[in-house]
C-alpha positions as CSV (number, residue, x, y, z in Angstrom):
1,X,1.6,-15.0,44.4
2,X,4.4,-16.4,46.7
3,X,6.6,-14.5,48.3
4,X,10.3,-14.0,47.0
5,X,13.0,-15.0,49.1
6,X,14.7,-11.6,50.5
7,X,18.3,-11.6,49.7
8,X,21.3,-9.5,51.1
9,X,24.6,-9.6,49.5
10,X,27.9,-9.0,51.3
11,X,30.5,-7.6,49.0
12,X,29.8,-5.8,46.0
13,X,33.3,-6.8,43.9
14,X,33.1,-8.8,40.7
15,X,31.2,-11.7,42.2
16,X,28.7,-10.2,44.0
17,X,27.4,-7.9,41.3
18,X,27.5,-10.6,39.0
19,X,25.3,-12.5,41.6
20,X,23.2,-9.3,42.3
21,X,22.4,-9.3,38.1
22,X,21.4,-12.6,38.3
23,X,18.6,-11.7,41.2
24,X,17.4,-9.1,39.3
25,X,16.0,-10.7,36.7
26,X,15.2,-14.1,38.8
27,X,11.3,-14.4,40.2
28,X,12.2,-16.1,43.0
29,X,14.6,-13.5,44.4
30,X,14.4,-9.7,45.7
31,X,17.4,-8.3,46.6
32,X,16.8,-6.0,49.9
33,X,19.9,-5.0,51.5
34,X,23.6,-5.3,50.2
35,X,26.8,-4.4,52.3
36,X,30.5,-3.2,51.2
37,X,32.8,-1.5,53.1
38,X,33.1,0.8,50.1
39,X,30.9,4.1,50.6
40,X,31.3,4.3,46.4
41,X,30.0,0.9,45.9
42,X,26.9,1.9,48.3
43,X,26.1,4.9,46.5
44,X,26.0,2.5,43.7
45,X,28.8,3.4,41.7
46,X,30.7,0.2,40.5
47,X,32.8,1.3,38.1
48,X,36.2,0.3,39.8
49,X,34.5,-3.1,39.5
50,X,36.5,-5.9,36.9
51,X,37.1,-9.2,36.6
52,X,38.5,-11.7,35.0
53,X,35.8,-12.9,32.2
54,X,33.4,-9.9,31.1
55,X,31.0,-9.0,32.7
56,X,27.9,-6.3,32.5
57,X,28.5,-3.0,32.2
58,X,29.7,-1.8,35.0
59,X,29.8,1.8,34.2
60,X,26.4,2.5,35.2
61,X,25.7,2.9,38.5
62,X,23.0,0.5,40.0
63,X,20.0,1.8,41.7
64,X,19.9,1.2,45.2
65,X,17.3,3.4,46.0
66,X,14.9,0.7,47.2
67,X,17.4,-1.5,49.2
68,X,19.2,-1.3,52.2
69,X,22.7,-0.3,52.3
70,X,25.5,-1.1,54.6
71,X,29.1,-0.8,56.0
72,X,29.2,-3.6,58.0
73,X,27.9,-7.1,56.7
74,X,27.2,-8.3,60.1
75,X,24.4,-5.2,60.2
76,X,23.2,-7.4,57.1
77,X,23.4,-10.4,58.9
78,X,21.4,-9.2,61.8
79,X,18.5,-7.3,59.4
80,X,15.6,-9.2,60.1
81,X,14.0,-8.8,56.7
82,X,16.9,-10.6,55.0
83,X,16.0,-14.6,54.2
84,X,19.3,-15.5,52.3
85,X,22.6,-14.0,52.9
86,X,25.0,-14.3,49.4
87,X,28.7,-13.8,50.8
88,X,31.5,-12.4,48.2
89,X,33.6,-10.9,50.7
90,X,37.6,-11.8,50.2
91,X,37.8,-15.8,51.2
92,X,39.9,-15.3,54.6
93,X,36.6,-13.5,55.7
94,X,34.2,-16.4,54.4
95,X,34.1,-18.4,57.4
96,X,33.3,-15.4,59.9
97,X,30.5,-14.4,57.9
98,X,29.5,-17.5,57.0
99,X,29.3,-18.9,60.7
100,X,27.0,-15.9,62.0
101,X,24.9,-15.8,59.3
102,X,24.1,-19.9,60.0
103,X,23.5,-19.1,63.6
104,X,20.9,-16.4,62.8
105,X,19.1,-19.1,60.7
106,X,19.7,-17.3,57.9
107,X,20.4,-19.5,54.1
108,X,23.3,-19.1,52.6
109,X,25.3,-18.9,49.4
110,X,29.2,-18.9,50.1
111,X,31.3,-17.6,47.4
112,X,34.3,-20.4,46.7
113,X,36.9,-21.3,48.1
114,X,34.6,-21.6,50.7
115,X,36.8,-20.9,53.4
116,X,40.4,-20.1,53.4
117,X,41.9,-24.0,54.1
118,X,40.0,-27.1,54.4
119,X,39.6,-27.0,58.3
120,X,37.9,-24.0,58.6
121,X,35.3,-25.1,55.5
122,X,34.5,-28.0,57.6
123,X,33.8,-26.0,60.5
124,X,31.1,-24.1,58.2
125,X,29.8,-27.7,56.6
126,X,29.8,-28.8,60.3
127,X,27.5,-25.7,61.9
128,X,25.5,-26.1,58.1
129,X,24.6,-29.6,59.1
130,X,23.4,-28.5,62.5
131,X,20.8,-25.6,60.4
132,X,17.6,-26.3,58.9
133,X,18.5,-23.6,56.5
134,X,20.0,-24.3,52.6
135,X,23.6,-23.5,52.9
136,X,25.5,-24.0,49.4
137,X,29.2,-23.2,48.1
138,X,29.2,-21.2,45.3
139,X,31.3,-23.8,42.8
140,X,29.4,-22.1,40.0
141,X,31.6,-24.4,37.7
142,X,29.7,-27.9,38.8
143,X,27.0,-25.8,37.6
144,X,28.3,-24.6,33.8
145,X,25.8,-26.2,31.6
146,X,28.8,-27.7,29.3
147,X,30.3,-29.0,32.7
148,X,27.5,-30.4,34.0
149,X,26.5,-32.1,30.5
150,X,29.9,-34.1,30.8
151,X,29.5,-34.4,34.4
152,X,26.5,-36.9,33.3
153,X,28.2,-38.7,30.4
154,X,30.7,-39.4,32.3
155,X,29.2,-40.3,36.0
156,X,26.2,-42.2,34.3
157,X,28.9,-44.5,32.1
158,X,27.0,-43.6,29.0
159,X,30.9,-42.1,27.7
160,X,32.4,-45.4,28.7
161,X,35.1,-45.9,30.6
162,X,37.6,-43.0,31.2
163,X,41.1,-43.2,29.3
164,X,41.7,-39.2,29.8
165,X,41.0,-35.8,31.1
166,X,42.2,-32.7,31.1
167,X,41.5,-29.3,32.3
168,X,42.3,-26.1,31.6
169,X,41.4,-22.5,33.7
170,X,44.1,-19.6,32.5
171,X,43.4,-15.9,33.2
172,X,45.2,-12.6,32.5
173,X,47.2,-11.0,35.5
174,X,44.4,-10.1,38.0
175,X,47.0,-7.8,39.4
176,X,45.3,-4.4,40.9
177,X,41.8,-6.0,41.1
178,X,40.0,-6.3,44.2
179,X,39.5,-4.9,47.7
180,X,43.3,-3.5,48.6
181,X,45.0,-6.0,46.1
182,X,43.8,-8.7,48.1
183,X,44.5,-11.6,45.6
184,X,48.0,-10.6,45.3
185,X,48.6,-11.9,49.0
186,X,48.9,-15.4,49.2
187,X,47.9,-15.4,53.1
188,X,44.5,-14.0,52.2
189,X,43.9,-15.0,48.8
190,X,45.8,-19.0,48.9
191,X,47.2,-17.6,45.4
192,X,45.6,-18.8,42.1
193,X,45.9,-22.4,42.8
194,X,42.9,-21.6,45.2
195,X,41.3,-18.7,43.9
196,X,41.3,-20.3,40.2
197,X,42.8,-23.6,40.0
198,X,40.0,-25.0,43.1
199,X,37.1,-24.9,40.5
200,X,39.0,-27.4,38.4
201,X,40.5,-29.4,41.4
202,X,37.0,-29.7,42.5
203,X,35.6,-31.0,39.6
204,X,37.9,-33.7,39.1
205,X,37.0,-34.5,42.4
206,X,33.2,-33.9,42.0
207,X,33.3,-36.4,38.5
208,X,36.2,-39.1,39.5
209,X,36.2,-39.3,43.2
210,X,39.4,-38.4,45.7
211,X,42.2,-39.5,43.4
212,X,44.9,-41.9,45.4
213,X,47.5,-39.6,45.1
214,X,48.7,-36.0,43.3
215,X,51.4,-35.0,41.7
216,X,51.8,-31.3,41.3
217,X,54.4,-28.3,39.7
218,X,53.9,-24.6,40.2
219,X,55.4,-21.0,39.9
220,X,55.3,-19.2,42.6
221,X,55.5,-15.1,42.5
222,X,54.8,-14.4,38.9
223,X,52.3,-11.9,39.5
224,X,51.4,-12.3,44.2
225,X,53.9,-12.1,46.9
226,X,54.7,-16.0,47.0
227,X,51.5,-17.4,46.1
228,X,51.6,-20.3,43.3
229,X,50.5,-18.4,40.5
230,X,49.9,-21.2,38.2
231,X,50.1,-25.0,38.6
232,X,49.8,-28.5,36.8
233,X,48.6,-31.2,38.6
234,X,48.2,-34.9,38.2
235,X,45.1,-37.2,40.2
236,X,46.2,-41.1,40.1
237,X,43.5,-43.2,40.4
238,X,45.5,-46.4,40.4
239,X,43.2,-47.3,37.3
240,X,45.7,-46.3,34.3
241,X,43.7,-43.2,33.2
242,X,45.6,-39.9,32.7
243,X,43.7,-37.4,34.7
244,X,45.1,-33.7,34.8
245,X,44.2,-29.7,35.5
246,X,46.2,-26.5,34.8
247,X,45.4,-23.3,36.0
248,X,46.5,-20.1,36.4
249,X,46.7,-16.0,36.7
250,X,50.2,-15.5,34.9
251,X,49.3,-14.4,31.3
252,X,49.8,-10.9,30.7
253,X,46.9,-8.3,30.3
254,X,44.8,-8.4,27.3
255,X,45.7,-12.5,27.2
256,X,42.2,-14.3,26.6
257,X,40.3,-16.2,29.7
258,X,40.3,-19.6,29.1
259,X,38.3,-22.4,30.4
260,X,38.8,-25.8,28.9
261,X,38.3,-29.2,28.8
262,X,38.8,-32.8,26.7
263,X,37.4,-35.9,28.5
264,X,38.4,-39.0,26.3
265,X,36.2,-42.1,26.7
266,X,35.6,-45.3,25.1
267,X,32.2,-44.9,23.6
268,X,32.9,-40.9,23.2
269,X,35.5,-37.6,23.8
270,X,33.9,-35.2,25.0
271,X,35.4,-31.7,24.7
272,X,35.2,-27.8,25.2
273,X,37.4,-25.3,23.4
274,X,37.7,-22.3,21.2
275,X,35.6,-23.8,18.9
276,X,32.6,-24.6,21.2
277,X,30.9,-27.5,23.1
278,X,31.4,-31.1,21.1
279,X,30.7,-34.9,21.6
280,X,32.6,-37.0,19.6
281,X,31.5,-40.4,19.4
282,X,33.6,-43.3,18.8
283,X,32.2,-43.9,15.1
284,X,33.4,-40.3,14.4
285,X,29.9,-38.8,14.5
286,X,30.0,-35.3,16.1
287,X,27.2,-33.8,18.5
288,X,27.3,-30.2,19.4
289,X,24.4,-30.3,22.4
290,X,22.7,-27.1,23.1
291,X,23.2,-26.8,26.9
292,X,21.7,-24.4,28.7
293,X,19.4,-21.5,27.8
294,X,19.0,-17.7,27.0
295,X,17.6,-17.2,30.8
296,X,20.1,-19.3,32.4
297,X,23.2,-19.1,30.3
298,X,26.0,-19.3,32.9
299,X,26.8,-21.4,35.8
300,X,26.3,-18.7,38.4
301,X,22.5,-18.2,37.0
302,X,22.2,-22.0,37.5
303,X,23.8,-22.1,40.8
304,X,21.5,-19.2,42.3
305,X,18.2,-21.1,40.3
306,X,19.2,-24.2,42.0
307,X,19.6,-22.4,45.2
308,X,16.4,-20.6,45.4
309,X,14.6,-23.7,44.4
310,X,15.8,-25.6,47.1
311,X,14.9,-22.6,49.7
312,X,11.4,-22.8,48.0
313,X,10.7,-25.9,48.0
314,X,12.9,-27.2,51.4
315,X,14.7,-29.4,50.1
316,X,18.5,-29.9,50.5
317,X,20.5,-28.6,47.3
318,X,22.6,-31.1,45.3
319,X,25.8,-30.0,46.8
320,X,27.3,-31.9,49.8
321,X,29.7,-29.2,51.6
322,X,31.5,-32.7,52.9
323,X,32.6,-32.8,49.1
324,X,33.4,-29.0,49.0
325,X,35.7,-29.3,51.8
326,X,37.4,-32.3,50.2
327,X,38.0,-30.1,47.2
328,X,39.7,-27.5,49.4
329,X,41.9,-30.4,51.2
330,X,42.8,-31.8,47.5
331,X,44.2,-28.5,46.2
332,X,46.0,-28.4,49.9
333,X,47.6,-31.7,49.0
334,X,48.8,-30.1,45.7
335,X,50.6,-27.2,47.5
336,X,52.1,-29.8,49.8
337,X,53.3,-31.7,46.6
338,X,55.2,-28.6,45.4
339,X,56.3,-27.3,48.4
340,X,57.9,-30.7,48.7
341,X,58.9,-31.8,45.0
342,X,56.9,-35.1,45.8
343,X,53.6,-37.2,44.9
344,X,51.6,-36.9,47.6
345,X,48.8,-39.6,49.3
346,X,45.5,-38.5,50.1
């Protein structure tokens, strides 16, 4: 039997026990050490733990009884037992932790964003390149089996060309969550355009290509100090398609998540709503594929599978961080357009 890969996580908020459940049950993975500056969370107890899509049930306390527990993640970091270092830690911290665990050759999984602006998440692709360790960005959404599905139709031209997209990523008030509010701060946080919006920013990016130019609108305030608290943003490609992605953390508690989507095509629309996962081809015939599967239902469990596959078998992952980093710098040029009340050039 082969050995599993030994896993320490670094931040035990909503992410990284959702990415500590996902270990659990994976056979590749044994988690050996976690670290949180919370004594609470290291006694197990989660219960302050929430998010903003459900999640397990975080009023039973996790046994830790078999792992290593500590204050400091850099302790984790430097624990010689630990193979691959999973950072959830608030994003302005990303790129410290990041950076050491690369230079003690450990792999790594980086929570998104993955650094707080674009310069310092090239810094971490830059010191990635230089490692012959797997280093991935957690952009769990490139990974949703319904997103990944229309990735293909669309990137392989079996939908035809594009005519228009649009995305959608709303969430109740987050207000109160996390580490000391930390969300709530724009400095630390980049407000919901980065914490939220990025995953759909990215995508566009990650399907279409860097866009010529963006044109974007926000609030500002609604729920964080001055952050943008929800935008609408618009990618010209200079090819006559309509391309588009709203997000945001505005809605009131108790307001459903949402995470959304309608790709129209010539040979198809493809489309994810309320009312589940369709292809609509052009002859009106309508497909609801059955994407991914009881063990890997989610886009963090086929992130982490992906991951721990590469680490097994040494390969590179399917992720460029160059690309990552270019979805960071395209949600940078959408604060810049509303800052500025003006289409920017990328």
């Amino acid at each position: 039997m082969q050995e599993k890969i030994k896993v320490g996580i670094i931040g035990f908020g909503f992410m990284g026990t959702t990415h500590y459940g996902v270990y659990l049950h994976h056979p590749l993975a044994q988690v050996v050490a976690m670290a949180d500056v919370d004594s609470r969370k290291r006694s197990g107890d989660i219960s302050a733990v929430c998010g903003n899509i459900r999640g397990g049930d975080n009023s039973k306390p996790l046994d830790f009884s078999k792992i290593k527990t500590y204050a400091d993640g850099m302790e984790l970091i430097r624990d010689q037992e630990v193979d691959l270092v999973d950072i959830c830690v608030p994003v302005y911290m990303h790129k410290q932790y990041a950076l050491a665990a690369i230079k003690a050759g450990k792999h790594v999984l980086c929570e998104k964003p993955m650094a707080r602006t674009s310069t310092d998440a090239a810094e971490i692709a830059v010191a990635a390149s230089k490692s012959d360790k797997v280093v991935m960005a957690g952009m769990c959404v490139r990974f949703w089996p319904e997103y990944a599905h229309a990735a293909e139709l669309i990137k392989s031209g079996r939908a035809g060309k594009v005519r228009s997209a649009t995305f959608k990523r709303v969430s109740p008030d987050i207000n109160g969550n996390g580490w000391e509010n930390w969300f709530m701060k724009s400095e630390l946080s980049g407000g919901a355009i980065l914490d939220l919006h990025l995953h759909d920013a990215d995508f566009v990016r990650y399907v279409f290509g860097m866009p010529k130019t963006v044109s974007a609108f926000g609030v500002k305030g609604v729920r964080s100090d001055n952050g943008i608290d929800h935008v609408m943003a618009r990618y010209d490609y200079g090819d006559g398609a309509l391309i588009t992605a709203e997000g945001g953390w505005d809605a009131g508690r108790g307001t459903p998540f949402e995470m959304s989507f309608q790709v129209v095509c010539d040979k198809m629309t493809i489309r994810l709503s309320e009312t589940g996962y369709k292809v609509i081809h052009a002859d009106g015939k309508v497909e609801c594929p059955q994407v991914g599967s009881p063990e890997q239902p989610t886009g963090w469990h086929q992130e982490i599978d992906h991951l721990l596959k590469s680490i097994r078998s040494g390969r590179k992952p399917d992720m460029e961080l160059d690309g990552v980093v270019e979805g960071i710098r395209l949600v940078e040029a959408e604060i810049k357009s509303i800052d500025n009340n003006k289409t920017v050039t990328i």
